[in-house]
C-alpha positions as CSV (number, residue, x, y, z in Angstrom):
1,X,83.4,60.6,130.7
2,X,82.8,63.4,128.8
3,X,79.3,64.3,127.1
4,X,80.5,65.5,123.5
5,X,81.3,62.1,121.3
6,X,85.0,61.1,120.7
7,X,85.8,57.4,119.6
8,X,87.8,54.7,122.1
9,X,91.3,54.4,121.0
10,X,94.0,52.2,122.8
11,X,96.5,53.7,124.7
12,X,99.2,52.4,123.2
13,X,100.7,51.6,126.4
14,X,104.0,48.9,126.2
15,X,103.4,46.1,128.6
16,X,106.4,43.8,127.9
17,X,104.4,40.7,130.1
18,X,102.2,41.0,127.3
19,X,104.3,39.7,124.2
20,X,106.2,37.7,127.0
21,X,103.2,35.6,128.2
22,X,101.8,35.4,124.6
23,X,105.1,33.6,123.0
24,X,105.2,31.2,126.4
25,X,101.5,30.6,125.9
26,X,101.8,30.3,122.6
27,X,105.1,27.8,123.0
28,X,103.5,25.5,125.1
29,X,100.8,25.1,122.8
30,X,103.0,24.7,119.6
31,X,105.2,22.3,121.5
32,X,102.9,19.2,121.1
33,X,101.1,20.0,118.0
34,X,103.9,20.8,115.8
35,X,104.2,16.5,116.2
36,X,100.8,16.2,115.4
37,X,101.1,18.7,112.4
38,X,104.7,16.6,111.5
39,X,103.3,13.6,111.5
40,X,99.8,14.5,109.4
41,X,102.6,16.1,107.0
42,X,104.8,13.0,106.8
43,X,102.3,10.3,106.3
44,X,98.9,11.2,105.5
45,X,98.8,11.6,101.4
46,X,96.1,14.0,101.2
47,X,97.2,17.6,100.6
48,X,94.0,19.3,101.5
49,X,93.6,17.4,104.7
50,X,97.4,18.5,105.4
51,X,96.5,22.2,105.1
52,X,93.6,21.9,107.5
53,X,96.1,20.4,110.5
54,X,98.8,22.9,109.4
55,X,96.1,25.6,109.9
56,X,94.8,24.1,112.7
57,X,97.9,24.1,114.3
58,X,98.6,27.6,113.5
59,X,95.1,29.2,114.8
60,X,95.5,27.1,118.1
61,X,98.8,28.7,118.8
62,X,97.6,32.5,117.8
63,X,94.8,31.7,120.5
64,X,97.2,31.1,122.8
65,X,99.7,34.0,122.1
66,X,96.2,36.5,122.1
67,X,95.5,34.4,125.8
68,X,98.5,35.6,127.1
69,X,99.4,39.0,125.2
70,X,96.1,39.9,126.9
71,X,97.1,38.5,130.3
72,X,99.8,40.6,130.1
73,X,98.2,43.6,129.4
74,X,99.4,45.0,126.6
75,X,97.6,47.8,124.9
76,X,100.8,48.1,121.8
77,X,99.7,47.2,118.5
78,X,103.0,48.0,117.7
79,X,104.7,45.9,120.5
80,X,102.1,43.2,119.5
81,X,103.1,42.9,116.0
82,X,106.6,43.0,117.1
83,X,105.5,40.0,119.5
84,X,103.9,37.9,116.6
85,X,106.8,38.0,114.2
86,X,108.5,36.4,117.0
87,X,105.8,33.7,117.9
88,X,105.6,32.8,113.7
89,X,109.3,32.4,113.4
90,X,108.9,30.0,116.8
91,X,105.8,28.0,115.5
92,X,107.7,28.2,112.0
93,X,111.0,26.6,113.4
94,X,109.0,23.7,116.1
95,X,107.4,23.0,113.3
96,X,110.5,21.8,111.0
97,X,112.4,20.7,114.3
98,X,109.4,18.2,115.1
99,X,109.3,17.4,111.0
100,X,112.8,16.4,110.7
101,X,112.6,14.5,113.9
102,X,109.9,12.2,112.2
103,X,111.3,12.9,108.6
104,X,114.4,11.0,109.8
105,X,112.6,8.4,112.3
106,X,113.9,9.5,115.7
107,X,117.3,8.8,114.5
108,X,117.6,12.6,115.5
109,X,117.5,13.9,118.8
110,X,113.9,16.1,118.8
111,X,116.4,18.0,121.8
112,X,118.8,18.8,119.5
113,X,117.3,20.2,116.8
114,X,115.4,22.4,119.2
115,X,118.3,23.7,120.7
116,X,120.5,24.2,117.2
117,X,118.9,26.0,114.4
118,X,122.0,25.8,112.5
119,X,121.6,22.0,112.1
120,X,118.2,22.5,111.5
121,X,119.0,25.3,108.6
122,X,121.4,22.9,107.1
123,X,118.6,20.0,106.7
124,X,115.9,22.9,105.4
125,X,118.7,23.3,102.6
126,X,119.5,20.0,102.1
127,X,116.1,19.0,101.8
128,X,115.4,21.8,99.3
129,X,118.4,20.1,97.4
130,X,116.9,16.5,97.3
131,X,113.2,17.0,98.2
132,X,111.5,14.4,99.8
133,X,107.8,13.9,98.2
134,X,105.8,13.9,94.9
135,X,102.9,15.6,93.1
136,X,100.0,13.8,91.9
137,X,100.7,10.8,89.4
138,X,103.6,11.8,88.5
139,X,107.0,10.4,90.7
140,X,109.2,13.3,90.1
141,X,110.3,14.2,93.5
142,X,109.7,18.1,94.3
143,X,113.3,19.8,94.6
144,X,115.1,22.9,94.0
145,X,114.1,26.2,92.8
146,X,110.2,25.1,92.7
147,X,110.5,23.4,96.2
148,X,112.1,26.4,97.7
149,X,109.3,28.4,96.3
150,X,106.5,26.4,97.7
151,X,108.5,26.9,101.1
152,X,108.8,30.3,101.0
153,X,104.8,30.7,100.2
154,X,104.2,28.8,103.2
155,X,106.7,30.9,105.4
156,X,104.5,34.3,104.0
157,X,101.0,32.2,104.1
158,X,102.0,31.7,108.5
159,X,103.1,35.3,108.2
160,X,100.0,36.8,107.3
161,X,97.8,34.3,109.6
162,X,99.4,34.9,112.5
163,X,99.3,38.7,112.1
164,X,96.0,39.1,110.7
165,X,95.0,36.4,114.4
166,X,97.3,37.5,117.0
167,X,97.9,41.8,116.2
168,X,96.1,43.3,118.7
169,X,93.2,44.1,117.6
170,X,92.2,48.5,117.4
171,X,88.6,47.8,118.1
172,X,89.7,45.8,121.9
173,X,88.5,47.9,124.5
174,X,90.8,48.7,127.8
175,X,89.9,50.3,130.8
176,X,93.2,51.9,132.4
177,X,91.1,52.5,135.1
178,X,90.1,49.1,135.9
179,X,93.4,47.8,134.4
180,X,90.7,45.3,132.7
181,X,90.1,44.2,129.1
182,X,86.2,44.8,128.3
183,X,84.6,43.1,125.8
184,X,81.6,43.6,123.0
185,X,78.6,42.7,124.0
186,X,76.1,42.4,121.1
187,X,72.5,43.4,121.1
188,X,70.1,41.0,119.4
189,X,67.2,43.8,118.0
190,X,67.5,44.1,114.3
191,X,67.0,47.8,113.7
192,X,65.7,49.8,110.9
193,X,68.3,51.1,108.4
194,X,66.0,54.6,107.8
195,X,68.5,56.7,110.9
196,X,71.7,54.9,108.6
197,X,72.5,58.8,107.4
198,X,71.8,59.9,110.9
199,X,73.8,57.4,113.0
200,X,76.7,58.2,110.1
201,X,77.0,61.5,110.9
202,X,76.8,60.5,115.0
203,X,80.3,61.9,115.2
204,X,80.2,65.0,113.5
205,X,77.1,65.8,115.8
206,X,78.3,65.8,118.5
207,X,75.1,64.2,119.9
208,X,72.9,61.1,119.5
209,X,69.4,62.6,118.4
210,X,67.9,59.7,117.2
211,X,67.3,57.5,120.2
212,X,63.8,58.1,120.4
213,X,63.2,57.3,116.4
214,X,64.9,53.9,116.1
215,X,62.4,51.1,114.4
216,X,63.2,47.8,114.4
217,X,62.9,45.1,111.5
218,X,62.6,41.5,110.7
219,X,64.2,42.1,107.2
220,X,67.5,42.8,105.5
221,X,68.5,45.6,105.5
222,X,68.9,46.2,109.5
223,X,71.9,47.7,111.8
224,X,72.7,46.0,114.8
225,X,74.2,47.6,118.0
226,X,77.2,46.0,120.0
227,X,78.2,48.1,123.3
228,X,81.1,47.6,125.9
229,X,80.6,48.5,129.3
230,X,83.4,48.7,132.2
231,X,80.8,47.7,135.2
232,X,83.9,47.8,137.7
233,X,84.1,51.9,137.6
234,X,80.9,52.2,135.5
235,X,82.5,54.7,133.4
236,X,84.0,53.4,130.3
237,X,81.0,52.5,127.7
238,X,81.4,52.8,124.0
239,X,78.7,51.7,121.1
240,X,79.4,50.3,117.5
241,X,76.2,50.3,114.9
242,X,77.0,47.5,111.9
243,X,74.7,47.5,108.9
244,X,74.1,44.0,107.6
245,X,72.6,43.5,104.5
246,X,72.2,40.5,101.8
247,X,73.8,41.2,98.1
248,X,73.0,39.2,95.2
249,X,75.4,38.7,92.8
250,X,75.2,37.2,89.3
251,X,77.1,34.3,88.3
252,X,76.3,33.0,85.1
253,X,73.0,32.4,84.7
254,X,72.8,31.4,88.6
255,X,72.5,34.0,91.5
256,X,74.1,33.9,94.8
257,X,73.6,36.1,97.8
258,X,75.9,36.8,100.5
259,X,76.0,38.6,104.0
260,X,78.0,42.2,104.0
261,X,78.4,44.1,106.8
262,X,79.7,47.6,107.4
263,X,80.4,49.4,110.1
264,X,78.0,52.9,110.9
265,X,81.0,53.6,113.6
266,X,83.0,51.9,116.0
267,X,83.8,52.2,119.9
268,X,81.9,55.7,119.5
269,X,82.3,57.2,123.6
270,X,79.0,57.2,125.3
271,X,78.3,58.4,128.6
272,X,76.1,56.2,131.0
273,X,72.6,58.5,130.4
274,X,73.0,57.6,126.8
275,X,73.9,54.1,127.4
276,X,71.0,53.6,129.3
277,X,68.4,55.2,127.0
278,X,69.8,53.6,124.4
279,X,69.2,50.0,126.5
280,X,65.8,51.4,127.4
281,X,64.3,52.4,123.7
282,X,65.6,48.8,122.5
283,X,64.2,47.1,125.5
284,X,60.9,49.2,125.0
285,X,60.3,48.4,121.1
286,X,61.2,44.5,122.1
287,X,58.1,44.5,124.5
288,X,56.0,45.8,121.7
289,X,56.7,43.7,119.5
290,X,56.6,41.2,122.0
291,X,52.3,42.3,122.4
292,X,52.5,42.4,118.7
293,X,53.1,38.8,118.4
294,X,51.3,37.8,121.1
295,X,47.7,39.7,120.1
296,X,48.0,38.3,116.5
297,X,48.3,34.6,118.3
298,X,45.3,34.9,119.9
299,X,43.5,36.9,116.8
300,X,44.5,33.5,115.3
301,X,43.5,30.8,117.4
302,X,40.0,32.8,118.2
303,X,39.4,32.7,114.3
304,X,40.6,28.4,114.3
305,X,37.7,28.4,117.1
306,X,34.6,26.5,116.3
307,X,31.4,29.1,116.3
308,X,30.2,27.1,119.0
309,X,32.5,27.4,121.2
310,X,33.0,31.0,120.9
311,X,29.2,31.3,121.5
C-alpha cells in the first residue's frame, strides 16, 4: 500500500466462471418463478399487483446472477454487462415459454417451448395479432401495433432492471491478493459537515489532515464514513465519506422533505496507520459523547430528587 492517496479501481480482470455461474444461478432461479409470474399474469385482474410479481421475479433472478457472477470472480464490468444481456433475454424468453404454457392450459408441452424458440416467436406474433386481454371497462381486446408497443416497453423496462441490478458494480471492492470480494462496512457516527471542503479536496492533497478535527452531530447536515478492509492480508483498505442532508421542496402550498446524499469520495486508498486513526478519533468522540449523555442524566435525576433526600 502506498502512502500518497489514489482511489480503488477494479481490475478489470475477465473471469468467464463469473457470467457462467451468474446465468446458471440466475436460471435456476427464473425456472420456477417465471410460473409463478405466468400464472399472476394470466389470472389475477389487477395490473398493479402484476407488476409487483413481474418485478419480483426479475430482482430475485438479478440476485441470483450477482450470487454467482461474484462466485466466479469476475472483476469485468464489461464482461458483466455482456453477461446480463444474456441472463434478460433468458428470464425474458422463460418468462413467455412458462406464459404460453398456461396461456394455452398445458395443452403445450412447457419442454417444448423451452427447447424451441421458434415456436415460441411464432405464438409472441400471433398473439400480438389477436391479443388475448382487455383494458379497463372497455372489452376491446389489446392487439396490434399498440400491443406490440406495450411489449416492447416491457422488453426495455427488464433491460434496464437487470443492468442497472446485475452490472457489476465500480464501487465493489476486490482484493487480487486475497482473491476475495470485500465489502463496505458502514460507520454509525454522524459527523460534522464543517471539514466537507476539506475531505473534498482529500485527493488532490495528497494527505488526510483533518483526522484530528472531525466533530460529530445529531443534526442534518452530517457525512458518514463507510470503509472496506481486506483482514486476510491486512493490506487493502479504502474509505468513502457520503454527505446526507434533508431538502425541502415546495409543492403547492404543501412542503415535503426528502433524504439526498452525495458522495465526498469513494474507495479513496488508505493505508492501515490512517485506517486506524481514523477508527480511533471516531471511537474517541463516541466515548465523549457517550460521558456527555451520561453526566446530563444524572444532572437530571439529582435535580427530580426531593431536597430531602439530597440532604
Amino acid at each position: 500500500m502506498q502512502d500518497d492517496l489514489k482511489f480503488y479501481q477494479l481490475s478489470g480482470k475477465i473471469n468467464v466462471m463469473g457470467p457462467a455461474l451468474g446465468i446458471l444461478f440466475g436460471t435456476l432461479a427464473a425456472l420456477p418463478l417465471s410460473f409463478v409470474y405466468a400464472y399472476a399474469v394470466r389470472y389475477i385482474p389487477f395490473i398493479y399487483l402484476n407488476f409487483l410479481i413481474s418485478l419480483g421475479y426479475a430482482f430475485a433472478t438479478c440476485v441470483a446472477y450477482t450470487i454467482g457472477e461474484k462466485m466466479g470472480h469476475n472483476r469485468s464490468r464489461f464482461f458483466s454487462f455482456l453477461g446480463t444481456l444474456v441472463m434478460t433475454t433468458i428470464a425474458l424468453y422463460l418468462a413467455w415459454s412458462a406464459f404460453f404454457f398456461v396461456l394455452f392450459q398445458h395443452k403445450i408441452s412447457y419442454f417444448q417451448l423451452v427447447t424451441d424458440p421458434k415456436t415460441v416467436w411464432l405464438l409472441i406474433e400471433k398473439i400480438i395479432e389477436t391479443g388475448w386481454f382487455t383494458l379497463g371497462s372497455t372489452k376491446e381486446t389489446v392487439s396490434g401495433t399498440f400491443y406490440m408497443v406495450l411489449l416492447i416497453i416491457e422488453a426495455l423496462g427488464y433491460l434496464w432492471f437487470f443492468v442497472a441490478t446485475c452490472v457489476l458494480d465500480k464501487a465493489s471492492v476486490y482484493c487480487e491478493e486475497c482473491s476475495k470480494w470485500v465489502d463496505a462496512v458502514g460507520m454509525p457516527s454522524l459527523i460534522s459537515c464543517k471539514l466537507e471542503n476539506a475531505m473534498t479536496q482529500t485527493a488532490t492533497m495528497g494527505t488526510i489532515p483533518w483526522i484530528d478535527q472531525l466533530e460529530l452531530t445529531k443534526d442534518f447536515p452530517f457525512i458518514v464514513f463507510s470503509m472496506t478492509h481486506c483482514s486476510q492480508c491486512n493490506r487493502l483498505s479504502t474509505l468513502t465519506a457520503t454527505k446526507v442532508e434533508m431538502i425541502t421542496k415546495q409543492k403547492g402550498k404543501e412542503t415535503e422533505s426528502e433524504k439526498k446524499e452525495t458522495k465526498l469520495f469513494q474507495n479513496l486508498l488508505v493505508n492501515n496507520k490512517t485506517r486506524e486513526s481514523i477508527l480511533n478519533k471516531l471511537q474517541e468522540l463516541e466515548q465523549i459523547e457517550i460521558e456527555k449523555e451520561k453526566a446530563m442524566l444524572e444532572n437530571f435525576e439529582n435535580r427530580q430528587k426531593p431536597e430531602s433526600d439530597q440532604a
